[in-house]
Structures are given as structure tokens and as C-alpha cells.
N, CA, C, O and CB atoms as a CASP TS submission, in Angstrom:
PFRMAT TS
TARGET T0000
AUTHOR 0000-0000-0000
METHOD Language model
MODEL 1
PARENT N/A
ATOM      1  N   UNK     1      15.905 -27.542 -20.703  1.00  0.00           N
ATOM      2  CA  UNK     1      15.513 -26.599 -19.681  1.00  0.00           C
ATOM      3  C   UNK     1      16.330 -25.313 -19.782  1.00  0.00           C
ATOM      4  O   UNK     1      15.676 -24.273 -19.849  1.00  0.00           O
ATOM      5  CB  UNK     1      15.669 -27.223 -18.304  1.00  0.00           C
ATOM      6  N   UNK     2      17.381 -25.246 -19.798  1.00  0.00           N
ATOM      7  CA  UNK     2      18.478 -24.598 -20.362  1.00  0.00           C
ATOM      8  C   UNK     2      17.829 -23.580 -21.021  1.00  0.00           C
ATOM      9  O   UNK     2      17.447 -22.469 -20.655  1.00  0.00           O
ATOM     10  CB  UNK     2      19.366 -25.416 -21.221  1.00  0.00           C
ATOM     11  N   UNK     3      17.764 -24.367 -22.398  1.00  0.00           N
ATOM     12  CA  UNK     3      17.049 -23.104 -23.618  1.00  0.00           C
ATOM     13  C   UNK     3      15.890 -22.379 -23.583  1.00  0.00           C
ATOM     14  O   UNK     3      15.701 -21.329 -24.197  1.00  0.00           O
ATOM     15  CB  UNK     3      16.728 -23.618 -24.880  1.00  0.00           C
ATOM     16  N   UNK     4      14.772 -23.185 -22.551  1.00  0.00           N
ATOM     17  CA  UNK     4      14.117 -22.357 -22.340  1.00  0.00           C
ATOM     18  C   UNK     4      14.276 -21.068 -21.398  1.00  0.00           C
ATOM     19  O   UNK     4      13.521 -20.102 -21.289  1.00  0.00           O
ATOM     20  CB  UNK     4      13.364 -22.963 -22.160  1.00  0.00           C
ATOM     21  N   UNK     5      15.241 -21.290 -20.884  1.00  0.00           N
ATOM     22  CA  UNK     5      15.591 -20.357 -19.372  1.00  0.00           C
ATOM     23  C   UNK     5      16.503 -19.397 -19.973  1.00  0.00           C
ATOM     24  O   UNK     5      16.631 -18.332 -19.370  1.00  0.00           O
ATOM     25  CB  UNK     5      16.469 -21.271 -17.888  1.00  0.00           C
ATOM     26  N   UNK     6      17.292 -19.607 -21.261  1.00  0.00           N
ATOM     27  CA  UNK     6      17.955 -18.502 -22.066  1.00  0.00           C
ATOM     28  C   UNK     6      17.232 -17.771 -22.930  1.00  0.00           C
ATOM     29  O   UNK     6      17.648 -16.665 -23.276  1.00  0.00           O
ATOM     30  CB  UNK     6      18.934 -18.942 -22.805  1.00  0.00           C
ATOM     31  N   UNK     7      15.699 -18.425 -23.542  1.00  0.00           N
ATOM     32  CA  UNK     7      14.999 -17.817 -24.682  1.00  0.00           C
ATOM     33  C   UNK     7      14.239 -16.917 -23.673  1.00  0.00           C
ATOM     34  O   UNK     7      13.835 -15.783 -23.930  1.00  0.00           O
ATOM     35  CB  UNK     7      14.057 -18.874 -25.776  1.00  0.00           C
ATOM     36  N   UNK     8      14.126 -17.435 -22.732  1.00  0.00           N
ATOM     37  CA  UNK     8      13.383 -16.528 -21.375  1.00  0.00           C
ATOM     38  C   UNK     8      13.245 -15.569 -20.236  1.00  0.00           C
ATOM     39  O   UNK     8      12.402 -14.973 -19.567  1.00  0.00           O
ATOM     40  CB  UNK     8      13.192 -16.914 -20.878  1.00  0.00           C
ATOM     41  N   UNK     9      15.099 -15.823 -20.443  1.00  0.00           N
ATOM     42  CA  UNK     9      15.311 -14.553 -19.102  1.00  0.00           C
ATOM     43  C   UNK     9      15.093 -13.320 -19.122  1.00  0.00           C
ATOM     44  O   UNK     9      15.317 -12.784 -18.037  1.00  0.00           O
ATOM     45  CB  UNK     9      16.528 -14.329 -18.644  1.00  0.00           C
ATOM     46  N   UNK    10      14.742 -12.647 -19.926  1.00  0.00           N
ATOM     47  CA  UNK    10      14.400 -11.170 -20.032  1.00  0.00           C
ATOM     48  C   UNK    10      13.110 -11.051 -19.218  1.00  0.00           C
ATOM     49  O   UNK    10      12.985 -10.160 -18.377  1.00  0.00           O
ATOM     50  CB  UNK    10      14.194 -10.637 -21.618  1.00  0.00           C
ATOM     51  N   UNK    11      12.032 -12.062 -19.498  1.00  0.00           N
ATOM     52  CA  UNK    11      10.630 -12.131 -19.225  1.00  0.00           C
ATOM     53  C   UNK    11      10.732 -12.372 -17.681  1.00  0.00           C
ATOM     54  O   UNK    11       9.931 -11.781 -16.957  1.00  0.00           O
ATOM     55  CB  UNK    11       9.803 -13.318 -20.106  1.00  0.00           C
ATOM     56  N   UNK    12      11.737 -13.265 -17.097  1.00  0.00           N
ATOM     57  CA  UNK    12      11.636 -13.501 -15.634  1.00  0.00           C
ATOM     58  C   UNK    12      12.378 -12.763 -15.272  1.00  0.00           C
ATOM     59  O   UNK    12      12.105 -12.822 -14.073  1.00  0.00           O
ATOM     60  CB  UNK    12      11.857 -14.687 -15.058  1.00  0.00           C
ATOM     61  N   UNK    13      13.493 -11.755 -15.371  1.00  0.00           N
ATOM     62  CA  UNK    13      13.891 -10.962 -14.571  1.00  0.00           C
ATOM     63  C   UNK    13      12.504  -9.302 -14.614  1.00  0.00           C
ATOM     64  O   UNK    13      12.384  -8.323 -13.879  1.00  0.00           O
ATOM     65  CB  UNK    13      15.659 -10.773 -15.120  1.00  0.00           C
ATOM     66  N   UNK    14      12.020  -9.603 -15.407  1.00  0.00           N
ATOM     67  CA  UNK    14      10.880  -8.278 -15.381  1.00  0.00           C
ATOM     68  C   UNK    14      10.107  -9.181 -14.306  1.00  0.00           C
ATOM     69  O   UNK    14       9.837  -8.671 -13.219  1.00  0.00           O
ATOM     70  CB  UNK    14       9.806  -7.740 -17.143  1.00  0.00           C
ATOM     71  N   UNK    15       9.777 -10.384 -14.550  1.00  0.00           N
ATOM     72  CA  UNK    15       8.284 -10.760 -13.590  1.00  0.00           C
ATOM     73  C   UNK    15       9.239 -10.280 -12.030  1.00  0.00           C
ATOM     74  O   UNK    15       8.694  -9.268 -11.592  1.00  0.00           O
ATOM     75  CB  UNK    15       7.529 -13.127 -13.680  1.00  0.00           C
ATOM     76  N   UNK    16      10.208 -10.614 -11.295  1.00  0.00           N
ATOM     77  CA  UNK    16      11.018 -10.753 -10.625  1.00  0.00           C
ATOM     78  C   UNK    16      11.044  -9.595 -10.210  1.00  0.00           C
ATOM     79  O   UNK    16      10.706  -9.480  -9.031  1.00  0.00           O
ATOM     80  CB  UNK    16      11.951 -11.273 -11.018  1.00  0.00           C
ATOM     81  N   UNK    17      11.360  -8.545 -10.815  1.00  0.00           N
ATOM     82  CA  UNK    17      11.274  -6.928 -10.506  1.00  0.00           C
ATOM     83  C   UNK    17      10.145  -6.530  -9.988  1.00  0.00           C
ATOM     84  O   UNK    17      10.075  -5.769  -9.023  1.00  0.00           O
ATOM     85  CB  UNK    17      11.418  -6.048 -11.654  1.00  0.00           C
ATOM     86  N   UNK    18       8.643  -7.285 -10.928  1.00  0.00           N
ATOM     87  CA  UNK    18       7.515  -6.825 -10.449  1.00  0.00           C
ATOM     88  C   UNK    18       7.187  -7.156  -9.027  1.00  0.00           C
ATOM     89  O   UNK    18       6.779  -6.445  -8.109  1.00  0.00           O
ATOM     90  CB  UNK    18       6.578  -7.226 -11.252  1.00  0.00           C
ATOM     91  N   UNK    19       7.482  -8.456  -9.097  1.00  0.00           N
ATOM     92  CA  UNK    19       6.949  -9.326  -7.998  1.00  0.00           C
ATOM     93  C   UNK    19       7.810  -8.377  -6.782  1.00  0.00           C
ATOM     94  O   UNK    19       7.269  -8.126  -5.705  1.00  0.00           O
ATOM     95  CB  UNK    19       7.405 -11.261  -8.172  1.00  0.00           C
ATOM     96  N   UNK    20       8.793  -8.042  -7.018  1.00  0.00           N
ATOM     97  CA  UNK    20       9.580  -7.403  -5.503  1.00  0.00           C
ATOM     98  C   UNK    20       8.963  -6.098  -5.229  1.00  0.00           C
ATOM     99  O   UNK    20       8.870  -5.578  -4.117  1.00  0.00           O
ATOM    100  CB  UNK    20      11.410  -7.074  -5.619  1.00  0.00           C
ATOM    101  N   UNK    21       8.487  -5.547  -6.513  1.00  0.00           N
ATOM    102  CA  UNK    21       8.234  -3.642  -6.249  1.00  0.00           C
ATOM    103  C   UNK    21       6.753  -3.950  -5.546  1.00  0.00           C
ATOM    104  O   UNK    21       6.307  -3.070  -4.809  1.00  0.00           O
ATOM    105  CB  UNK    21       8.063  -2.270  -8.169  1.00  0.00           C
ATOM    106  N   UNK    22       5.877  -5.320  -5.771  1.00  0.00           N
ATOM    107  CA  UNK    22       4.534  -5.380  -5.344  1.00  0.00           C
ATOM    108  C   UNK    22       4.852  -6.027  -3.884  1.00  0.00           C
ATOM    109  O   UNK    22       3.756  -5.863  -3.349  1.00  0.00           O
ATOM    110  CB  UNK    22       3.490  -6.285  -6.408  1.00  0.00           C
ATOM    111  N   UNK    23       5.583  -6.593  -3.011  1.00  0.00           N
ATOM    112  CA  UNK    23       6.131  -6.591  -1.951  1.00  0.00           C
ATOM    113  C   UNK    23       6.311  -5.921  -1.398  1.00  0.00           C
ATOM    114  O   UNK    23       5.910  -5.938  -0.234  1.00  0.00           O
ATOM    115  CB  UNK    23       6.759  -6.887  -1.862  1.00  0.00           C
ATOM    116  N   UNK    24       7.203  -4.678  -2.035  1.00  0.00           N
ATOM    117  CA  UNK    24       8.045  -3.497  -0.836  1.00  0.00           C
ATOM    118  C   UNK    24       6.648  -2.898  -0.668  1.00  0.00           C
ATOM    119  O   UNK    24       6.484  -2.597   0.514  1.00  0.00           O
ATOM    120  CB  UNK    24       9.582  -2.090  -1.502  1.00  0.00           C
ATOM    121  N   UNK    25       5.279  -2.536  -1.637  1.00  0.00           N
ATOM    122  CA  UNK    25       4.582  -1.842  -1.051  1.00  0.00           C
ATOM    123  C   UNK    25       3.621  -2.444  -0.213  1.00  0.00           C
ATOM    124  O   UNK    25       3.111  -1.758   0.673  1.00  0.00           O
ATOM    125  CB  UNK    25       4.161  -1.133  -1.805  1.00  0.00           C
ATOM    126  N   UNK    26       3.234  -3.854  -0.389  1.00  0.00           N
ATOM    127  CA  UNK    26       2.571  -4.326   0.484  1.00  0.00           C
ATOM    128  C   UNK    26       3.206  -4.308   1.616  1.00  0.00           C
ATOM    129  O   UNK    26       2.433  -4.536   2.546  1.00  0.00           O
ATOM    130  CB  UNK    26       2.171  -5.364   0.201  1.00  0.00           C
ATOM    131  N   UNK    27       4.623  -4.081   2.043  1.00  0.00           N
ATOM    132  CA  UNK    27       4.997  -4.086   3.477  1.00  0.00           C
ATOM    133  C   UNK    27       5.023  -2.814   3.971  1.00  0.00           C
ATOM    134  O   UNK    27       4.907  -2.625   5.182  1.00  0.00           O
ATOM    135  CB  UNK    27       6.260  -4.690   3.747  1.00  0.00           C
ATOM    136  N   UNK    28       5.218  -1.534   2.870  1.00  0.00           N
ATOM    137  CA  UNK    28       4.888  -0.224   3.061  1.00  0.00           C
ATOM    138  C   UNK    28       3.486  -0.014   3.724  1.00  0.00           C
ATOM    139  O   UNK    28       3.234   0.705   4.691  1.00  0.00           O
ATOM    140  CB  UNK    28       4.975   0.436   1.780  1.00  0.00           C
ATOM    141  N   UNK    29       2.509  -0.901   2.900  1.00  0.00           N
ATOM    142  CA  UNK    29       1.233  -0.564   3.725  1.00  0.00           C
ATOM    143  C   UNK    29       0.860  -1.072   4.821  1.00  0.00           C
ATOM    144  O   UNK    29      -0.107  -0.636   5.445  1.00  0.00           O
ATOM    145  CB  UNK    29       0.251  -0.735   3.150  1.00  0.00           C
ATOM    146  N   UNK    30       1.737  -2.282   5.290  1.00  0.00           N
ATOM    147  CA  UNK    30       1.489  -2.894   6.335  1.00  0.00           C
ATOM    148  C   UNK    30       2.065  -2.247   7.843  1.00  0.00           C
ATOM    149  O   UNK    30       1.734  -2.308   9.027  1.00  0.00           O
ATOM    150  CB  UNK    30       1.968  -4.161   6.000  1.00  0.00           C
ATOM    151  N   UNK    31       2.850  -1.769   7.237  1.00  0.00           N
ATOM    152  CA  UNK    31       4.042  -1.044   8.138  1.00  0.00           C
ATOM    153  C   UNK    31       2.910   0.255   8.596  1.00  0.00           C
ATOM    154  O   UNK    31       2.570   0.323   9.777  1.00  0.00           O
ATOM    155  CB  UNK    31       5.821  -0.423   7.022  1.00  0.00           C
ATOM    156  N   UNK    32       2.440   1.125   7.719  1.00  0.00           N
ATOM    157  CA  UNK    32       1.894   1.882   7.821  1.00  0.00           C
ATOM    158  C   UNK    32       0.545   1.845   8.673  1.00  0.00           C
ATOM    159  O   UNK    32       0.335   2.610   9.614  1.00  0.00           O
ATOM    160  CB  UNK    32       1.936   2.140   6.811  1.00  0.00           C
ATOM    161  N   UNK    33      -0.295   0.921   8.256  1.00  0.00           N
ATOM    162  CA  UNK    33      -1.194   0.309   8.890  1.00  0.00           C
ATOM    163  C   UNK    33      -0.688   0.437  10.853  1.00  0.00           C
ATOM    164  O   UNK    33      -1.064   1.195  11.748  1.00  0.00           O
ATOM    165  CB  UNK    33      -1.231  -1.324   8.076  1.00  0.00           C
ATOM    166  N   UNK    34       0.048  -0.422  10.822  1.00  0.00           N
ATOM    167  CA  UNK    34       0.051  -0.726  12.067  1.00  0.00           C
ATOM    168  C   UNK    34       0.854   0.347  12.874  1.00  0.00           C
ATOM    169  O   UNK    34       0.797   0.298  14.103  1.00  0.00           O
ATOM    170  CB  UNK    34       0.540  -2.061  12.194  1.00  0.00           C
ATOM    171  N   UNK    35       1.631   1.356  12.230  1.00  0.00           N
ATOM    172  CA  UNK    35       1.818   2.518  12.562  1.00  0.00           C
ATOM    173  C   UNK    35       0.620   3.411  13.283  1.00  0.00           C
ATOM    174  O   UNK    35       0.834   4.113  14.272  1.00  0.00           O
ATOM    175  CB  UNK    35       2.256   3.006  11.453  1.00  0.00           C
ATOM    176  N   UNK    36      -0.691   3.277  12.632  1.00  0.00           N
ATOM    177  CA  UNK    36      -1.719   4.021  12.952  1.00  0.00           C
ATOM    178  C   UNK    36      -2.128   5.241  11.522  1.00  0.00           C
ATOM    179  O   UNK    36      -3.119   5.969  11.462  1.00  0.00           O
ATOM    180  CB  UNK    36      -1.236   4.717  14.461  1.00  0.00           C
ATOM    181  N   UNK    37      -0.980   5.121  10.487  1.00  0.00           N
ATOM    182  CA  UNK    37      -1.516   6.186   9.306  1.00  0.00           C
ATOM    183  C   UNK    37      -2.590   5.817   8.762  1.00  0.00           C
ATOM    184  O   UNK    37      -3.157   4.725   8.792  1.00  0.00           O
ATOM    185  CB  UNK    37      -0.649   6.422   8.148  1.00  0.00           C
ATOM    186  N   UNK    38      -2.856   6.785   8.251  1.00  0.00           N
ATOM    187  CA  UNK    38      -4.192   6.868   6.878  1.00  0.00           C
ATOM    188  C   UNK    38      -3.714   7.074   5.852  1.00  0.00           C
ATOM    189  O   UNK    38      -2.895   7.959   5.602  1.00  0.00           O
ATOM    190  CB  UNK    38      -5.325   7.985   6.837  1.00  0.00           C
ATOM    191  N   UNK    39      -4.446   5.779   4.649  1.00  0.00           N
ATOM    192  CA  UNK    39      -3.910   5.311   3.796  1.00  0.00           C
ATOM    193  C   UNK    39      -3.920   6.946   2.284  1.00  0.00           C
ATOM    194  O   UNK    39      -3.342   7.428   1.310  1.00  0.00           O
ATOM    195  CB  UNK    39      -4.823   3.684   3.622  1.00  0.00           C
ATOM    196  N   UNK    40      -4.998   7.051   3.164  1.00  0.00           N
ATOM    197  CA  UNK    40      -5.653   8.664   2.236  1.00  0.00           C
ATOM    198  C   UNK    40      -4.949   9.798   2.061  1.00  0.00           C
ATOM    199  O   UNK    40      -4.586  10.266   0.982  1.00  0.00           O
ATOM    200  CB  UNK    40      -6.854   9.414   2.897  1.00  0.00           C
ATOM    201  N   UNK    41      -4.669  10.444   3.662  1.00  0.00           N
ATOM    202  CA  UNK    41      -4.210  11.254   3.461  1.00  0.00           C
ATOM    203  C   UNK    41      -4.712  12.318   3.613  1.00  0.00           C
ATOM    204  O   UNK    41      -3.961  13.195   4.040  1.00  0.00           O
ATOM    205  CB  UNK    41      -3.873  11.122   2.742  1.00  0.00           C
ATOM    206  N   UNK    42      -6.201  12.702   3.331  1.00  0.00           N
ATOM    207  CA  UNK    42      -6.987  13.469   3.324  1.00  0.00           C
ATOM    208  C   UNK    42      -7.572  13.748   4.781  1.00  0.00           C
ATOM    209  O   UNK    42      -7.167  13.289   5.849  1.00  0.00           O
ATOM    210  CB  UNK    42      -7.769  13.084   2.398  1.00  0.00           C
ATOM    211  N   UNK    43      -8.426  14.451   4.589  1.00  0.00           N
ATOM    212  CA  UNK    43      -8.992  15.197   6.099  1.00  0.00           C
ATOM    213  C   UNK    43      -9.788  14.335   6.707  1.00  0.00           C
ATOM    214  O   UNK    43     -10.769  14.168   5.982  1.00  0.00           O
ATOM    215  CB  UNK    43      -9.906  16.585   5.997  1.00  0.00           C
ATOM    216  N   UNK    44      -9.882  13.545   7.913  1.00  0.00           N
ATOM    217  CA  UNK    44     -11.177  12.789   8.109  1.00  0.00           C
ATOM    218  C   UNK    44     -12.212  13.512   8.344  1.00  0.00           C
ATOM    219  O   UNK    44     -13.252  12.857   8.415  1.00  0.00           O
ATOM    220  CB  UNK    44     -11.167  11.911   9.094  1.00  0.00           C
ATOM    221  N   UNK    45     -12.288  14.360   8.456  1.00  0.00           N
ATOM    222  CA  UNK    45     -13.948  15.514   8.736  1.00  0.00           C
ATOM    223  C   UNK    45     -14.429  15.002   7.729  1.00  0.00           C
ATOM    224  O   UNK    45     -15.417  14.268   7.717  1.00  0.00           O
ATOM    225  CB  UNK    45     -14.037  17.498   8.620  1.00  0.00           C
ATOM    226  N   UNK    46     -13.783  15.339   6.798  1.00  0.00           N
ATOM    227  CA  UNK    46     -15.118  15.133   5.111  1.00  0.00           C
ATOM    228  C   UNK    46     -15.472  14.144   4.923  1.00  0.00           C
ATOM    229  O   UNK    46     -16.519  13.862   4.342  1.00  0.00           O
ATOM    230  CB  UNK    46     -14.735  15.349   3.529  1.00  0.00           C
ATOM    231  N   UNK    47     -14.315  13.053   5.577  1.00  0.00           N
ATOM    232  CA  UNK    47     -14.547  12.063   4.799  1.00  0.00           C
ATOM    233  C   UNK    47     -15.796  10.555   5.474  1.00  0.00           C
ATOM    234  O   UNK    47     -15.691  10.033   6.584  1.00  0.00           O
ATOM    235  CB  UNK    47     -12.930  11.658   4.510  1.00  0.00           C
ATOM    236  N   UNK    48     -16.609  10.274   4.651  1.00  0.00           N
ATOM    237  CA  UNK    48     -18.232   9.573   4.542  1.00  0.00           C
ATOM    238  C   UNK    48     -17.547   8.178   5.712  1.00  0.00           C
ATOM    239  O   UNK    48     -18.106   7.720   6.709  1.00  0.00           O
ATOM    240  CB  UNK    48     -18.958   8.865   2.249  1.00  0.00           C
ATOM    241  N   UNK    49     -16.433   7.861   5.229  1.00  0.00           N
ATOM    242  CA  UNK    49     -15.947   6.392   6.519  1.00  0.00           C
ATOM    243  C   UNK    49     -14.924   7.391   7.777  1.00  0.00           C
ATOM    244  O   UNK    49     -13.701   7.324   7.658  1.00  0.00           O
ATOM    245  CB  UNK    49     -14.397   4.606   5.414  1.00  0.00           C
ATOM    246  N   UNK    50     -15.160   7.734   8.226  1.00  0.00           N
ATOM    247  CA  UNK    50     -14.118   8.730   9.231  1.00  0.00           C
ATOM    248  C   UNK    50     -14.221   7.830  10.491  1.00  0.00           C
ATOM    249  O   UNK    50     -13.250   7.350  11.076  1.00  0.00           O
ATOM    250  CB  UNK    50     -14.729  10.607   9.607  1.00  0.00           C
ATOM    251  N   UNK    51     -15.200   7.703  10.750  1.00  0.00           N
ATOM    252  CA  UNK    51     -15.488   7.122  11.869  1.00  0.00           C
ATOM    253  C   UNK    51     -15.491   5.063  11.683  1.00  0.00           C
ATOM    254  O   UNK    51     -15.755   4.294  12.608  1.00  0.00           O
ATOM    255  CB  UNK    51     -17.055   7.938  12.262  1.00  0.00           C
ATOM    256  N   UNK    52     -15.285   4.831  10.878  1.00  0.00           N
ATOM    257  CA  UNK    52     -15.115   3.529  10.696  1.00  0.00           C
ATOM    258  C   UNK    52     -13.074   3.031  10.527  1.00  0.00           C
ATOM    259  O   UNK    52     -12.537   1.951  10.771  1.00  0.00           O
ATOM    260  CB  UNK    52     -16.197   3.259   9.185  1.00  0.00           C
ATOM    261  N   UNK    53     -12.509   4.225  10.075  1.00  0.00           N
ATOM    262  CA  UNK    53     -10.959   3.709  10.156  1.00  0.00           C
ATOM    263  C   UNK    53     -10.322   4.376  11.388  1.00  0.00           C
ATOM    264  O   UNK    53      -9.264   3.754  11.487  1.00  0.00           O
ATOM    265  CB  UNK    53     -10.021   4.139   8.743  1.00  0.00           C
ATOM    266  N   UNK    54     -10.346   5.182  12.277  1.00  0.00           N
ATOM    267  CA  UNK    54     -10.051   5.678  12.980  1.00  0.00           C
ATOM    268  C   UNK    54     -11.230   5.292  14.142  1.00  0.00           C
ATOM    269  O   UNK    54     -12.417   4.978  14.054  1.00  0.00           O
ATOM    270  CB  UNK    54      -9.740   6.852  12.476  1.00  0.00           C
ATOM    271  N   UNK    55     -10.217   5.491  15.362  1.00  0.00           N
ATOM    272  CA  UNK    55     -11.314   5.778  16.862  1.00  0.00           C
ATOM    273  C   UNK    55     -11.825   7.376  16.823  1.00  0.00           C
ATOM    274  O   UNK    55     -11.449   8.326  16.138  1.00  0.00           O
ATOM    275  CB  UNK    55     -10.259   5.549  18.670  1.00  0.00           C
ATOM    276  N   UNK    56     -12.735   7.263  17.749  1.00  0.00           N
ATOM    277  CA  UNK    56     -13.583   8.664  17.785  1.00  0.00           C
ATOM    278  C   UNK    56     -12.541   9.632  18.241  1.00  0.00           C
ATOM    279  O   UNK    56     -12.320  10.615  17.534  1.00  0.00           O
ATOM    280  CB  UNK    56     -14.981   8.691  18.887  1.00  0.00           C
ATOM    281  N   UNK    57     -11.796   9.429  19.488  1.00  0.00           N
ATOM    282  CA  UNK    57     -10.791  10.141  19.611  1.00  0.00           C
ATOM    283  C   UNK    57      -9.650  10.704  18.631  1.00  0.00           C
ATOM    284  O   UNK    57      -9.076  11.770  18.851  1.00  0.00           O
ATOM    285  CB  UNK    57     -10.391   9.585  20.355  1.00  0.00           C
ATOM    286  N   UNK    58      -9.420  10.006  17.698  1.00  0.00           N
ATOM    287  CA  UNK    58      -8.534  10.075  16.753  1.00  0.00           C
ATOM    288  C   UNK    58      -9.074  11.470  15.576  1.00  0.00           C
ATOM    289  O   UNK    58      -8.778  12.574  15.118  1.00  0.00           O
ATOM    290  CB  UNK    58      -8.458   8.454  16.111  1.00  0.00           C
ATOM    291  N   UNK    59      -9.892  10.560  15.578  1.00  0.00           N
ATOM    292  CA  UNK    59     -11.097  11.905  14.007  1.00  0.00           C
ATOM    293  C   UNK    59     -11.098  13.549  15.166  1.00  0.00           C
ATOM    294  O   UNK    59     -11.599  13.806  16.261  1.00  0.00           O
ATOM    295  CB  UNK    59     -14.194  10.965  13.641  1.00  0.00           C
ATOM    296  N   UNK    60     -10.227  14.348  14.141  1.00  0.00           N
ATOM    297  CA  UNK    60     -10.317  15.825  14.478  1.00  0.00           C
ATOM    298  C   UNK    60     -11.351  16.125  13.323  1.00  0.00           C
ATOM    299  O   UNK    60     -11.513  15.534  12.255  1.00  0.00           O
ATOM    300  CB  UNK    60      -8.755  16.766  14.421  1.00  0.00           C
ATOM    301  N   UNK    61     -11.964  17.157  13.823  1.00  0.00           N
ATOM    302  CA  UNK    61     -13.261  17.729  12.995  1.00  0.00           C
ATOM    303  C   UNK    61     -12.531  19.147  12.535  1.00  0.00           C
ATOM    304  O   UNK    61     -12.116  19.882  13.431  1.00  0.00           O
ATOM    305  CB  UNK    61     -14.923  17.987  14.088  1.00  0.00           C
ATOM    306  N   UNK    62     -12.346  19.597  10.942  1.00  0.00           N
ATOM    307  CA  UNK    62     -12.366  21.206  11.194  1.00  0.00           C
ATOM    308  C   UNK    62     -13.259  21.964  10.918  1.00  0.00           C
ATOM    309  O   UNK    62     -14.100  21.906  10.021  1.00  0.00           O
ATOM    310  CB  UNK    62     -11.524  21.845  10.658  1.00  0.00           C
ATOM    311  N   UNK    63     -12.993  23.081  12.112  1.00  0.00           N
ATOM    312  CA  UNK    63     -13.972  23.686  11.508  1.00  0.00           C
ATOM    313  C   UNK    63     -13.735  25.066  11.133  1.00  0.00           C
ATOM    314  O   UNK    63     -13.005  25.896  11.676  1.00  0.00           O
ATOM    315  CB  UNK    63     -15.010  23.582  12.239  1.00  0.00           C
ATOM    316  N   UNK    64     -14.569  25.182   9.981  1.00  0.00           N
ATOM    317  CA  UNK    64     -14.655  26.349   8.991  1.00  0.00           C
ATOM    318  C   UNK    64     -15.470  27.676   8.753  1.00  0.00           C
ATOM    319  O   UNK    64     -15.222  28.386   7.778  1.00  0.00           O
ATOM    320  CB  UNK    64     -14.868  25.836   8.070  1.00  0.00           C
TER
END
């Protein structure tokens, strides 16, 4: 078990790294989420789901 865990550790400290950096952002987005942000970023006027991630109150319209 040993030798495999010495011929191997390079490979599990990368999986290990991955596995944590794909964590911090799933809690980034979760965090965010329940904050009330948008994952986008962008304007909800334009955008085709505006009214499906946000309340009506929330969606500002601009206008141009």
C-alpha cells in the first residue's frame, strides 16, 4: 500500500488541490446565491430570463 501511495502522491495531492478549488467555488456560489447576487453580472433589462431569477421588484429596466 505504501508503494503505491509513494509511486502516487504527486497525482493525489493535484486531485486534492482540485477537489478543494471546486469547493471554495461551490460555496462562493452558494454564499452568493443566498446573498441575493446575480450569477451574470449583466443588466437584467436585456436579459430573455430577467424575470425568472429575480422578483419583479428587483429587475430595474434601463432606459435608453
Amino acid at each position: 500500500m505504501l508503494e503505491w501511495f509513494y509511486a502516487n502522491w504527486v497525482n493525489i495531492l493535484i486531485l486534492l488541490l482540485v477537489a478543494g478549488l471546486v469547493a471554495l467555488a461551490v460555496i462562493s456560489m452558494v454564499r452568493d446565491k443566498k446573498a441575493g447576487k446575480s450569477s451574470c453580472g449583466c443588466n437584467c433589462a436585456h436579459c430573455a430570463m430577467a424575470g425568472k431569477c429575480h422578483s419583479a421588484s428587483a429587475v430595474k429596466t434601463k432606459k435608453t
